[in-house]
N, C-alpha and C positions, 0 to 999 in steps of 0.2 A: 504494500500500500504506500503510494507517494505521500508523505507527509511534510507541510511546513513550518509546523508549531516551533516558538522561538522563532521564527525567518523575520524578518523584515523587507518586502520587496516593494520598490518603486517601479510604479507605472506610469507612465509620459503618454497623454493622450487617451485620457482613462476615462474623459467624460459622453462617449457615445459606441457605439458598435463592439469590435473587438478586444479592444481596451478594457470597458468598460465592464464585459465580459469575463474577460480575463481575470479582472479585478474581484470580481464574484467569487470564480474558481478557485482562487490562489487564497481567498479568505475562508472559503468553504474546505478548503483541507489545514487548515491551521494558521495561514500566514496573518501577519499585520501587515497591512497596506497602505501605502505612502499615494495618493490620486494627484497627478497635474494633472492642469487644463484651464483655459481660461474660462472656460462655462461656470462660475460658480454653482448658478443655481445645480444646477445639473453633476455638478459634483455634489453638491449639501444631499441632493434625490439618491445619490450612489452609497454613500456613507449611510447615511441612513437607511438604506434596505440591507445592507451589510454588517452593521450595526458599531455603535461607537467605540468599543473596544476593539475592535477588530481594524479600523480605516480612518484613515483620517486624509485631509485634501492640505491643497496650497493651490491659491490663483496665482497662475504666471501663462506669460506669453513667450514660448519657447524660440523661437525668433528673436528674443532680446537676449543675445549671447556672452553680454556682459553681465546681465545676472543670474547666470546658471550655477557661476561658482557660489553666491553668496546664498540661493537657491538652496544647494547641494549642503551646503555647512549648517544652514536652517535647518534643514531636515536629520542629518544625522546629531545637532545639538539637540533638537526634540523629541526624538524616536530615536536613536542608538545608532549604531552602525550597520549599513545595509550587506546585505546578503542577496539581494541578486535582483536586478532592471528591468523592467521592460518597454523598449520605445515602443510606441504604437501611432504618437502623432505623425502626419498626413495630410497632403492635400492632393488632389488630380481634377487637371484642368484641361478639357478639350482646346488645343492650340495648334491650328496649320502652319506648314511652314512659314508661309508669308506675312504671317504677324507673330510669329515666335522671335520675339526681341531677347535680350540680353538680359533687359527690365524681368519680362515673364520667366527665363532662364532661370533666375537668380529667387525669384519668389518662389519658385518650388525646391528648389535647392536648400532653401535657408529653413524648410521647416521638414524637408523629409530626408534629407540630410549632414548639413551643416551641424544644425543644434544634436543631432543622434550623437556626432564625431565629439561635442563640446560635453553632452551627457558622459559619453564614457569616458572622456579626458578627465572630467572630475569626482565622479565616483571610484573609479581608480586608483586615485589617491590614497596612500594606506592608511591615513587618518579616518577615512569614508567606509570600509567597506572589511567583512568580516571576514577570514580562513575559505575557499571555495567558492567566493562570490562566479555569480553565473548572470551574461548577459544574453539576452536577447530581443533583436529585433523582427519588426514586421516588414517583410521584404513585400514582394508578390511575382507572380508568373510571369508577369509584365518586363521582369528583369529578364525575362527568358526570352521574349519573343516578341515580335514587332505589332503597334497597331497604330491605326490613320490618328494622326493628333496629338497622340498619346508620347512625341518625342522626350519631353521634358520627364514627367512621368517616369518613363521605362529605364530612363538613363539615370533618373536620382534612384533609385530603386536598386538598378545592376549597380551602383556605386555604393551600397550600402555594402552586397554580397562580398565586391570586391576589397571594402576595406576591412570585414571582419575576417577575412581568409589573412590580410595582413594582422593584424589586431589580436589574431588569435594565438599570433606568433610568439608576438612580442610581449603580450602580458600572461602567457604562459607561467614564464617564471616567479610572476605573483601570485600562481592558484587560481588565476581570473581564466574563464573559460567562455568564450561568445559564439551563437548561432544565429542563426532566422529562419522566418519560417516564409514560404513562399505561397500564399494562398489562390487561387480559384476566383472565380466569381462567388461570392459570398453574402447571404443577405443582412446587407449593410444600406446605409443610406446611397452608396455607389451603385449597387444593384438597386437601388429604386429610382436613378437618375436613369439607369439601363432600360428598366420598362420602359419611362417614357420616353425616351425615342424613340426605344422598336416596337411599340404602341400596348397592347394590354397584356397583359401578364402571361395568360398562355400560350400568345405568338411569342413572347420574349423571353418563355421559358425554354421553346419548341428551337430556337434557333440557337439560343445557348446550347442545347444538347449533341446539337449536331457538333461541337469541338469538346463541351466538357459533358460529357456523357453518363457522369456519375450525379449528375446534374445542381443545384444550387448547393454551396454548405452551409452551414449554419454556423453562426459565431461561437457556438460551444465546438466544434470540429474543432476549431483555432485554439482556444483557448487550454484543450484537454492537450492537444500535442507543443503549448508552452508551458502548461506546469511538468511535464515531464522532461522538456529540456532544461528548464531549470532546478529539476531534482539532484538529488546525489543518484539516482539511479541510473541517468545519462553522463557519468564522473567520466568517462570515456570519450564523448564527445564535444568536439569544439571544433570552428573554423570550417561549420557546415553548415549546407541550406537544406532545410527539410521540403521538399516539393508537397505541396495540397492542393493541387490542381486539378480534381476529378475525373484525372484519365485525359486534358487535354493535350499530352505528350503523347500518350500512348494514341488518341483516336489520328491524330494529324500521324502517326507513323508508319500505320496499319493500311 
């Protein structure tokens, strides 16, 4: 049985979908959980279904990457030393090439990211974080494969994968271990921007199928295979992307 009683784990991006999720999961097998997000309300709604000894939030806007450090030192002065992260925060913005500026480049960059690189820069610190500490991030399949718009997107995404294959290297020698997980179409507020474009749910489930065939997952799918990457029972694993893609590798190879 995965257990995290005694853990302390931060989650970045903890106020809506798989975060938010997540944040359930990792409280429901023991953990105490640290919630960013700028949504307050929406963190006060999190904590409170998870209950007040168990969660607790901070409002911040992870995009201001001058105060992550002082962020980071908040939180382990008031909750202890952490034992293991989870970025979740995100954004994805439909952008053709011919209005993908530099400007828009840099706005998805800074939050899916830029601030992930600043997170682990400062809980890394051995002042911050306990014996084993275990990172991970929320990648997507998108780092895998191309789609119309989606340039900005796919590239902060495959730059996540590629710095924790670095990352994973180099904080080795601290006990620190990092993955990601690469998810699917998942029902998130992303899959509901998806309906409406390819119009009502069971045309836009029906065309989703034809690539991920395993068809929509569900934000506990995500969340069950990141409490076990940050268990001690994955002590083995680091500087790996877990694919959750519903079979859309295998249907596009078949």
């Amino acid at each position: 049985m995965i257990s995290f009683v005694d853990k302390k784990i931060l989650v970045v991006g903890a106020s809506s979908g798989i975060g938010a999720e997540t944040a359930h999961k990792l409280a429901e097998l023991g953990a105490k959980v640290v919630l960013v997000a700028r949504r307050e309300e929406m963190l006060r709604q999190i904590c409170s279904s998870i209950g007040e000894n168990s969660a607790y939030y901070y409002v911040a806007d992870v995009t201001d990457h001058e105060k992550i450090e002082n962020l980071v030192d908040r939180i382990v002065s008031d909750i202890g030393k952490l034992d293991g992260m989870v970025y979740s925060a995100g954004i994805v913005e439909d952008v053709p090439l011919r209005f993908l500026t530099h400007e828009k480049l840099l706005k998805t960059f800074e939050v899916n990211y830029f601030s992930f690189v600043e997170f682990v820069r400062q809980v890394s610190k051995k002042k911050n974080y306990n014996p084993g500490m275990r990172i991970l991030a929320i990648s997507s399949v998108s780092s895998l494969m191309g789609e119309k718009a989606h340039s900005s997107y796919c590239a902060s995404k495959a730059a996540i994968d590629a710095t924790i294959r670095c990352l994973a290297k180099e904080l080795w020698d601290k006990g620190i271990a990092l993955n990601s997980v690469q998810p699917g179409m998942i029902r998130t507020r992303l899959y509901d921007e998806f309906v409406e474009k390819t119009g009502d749910e069971g045309s836009a489930n029906e065309a989703l199928k034809k690539n991920q065939y395993a068809g929509i997952g569900e934000p506990s799918d995500v969340a069950n295979a990141i409490a076990f990457l940050l268990s001690e029972e994955s002590r083995y694993i680091t500087g790996t992307a877990l694919l959750m893609d519903g079979g859309t590798f295998t249907a596009s190879s078949s």
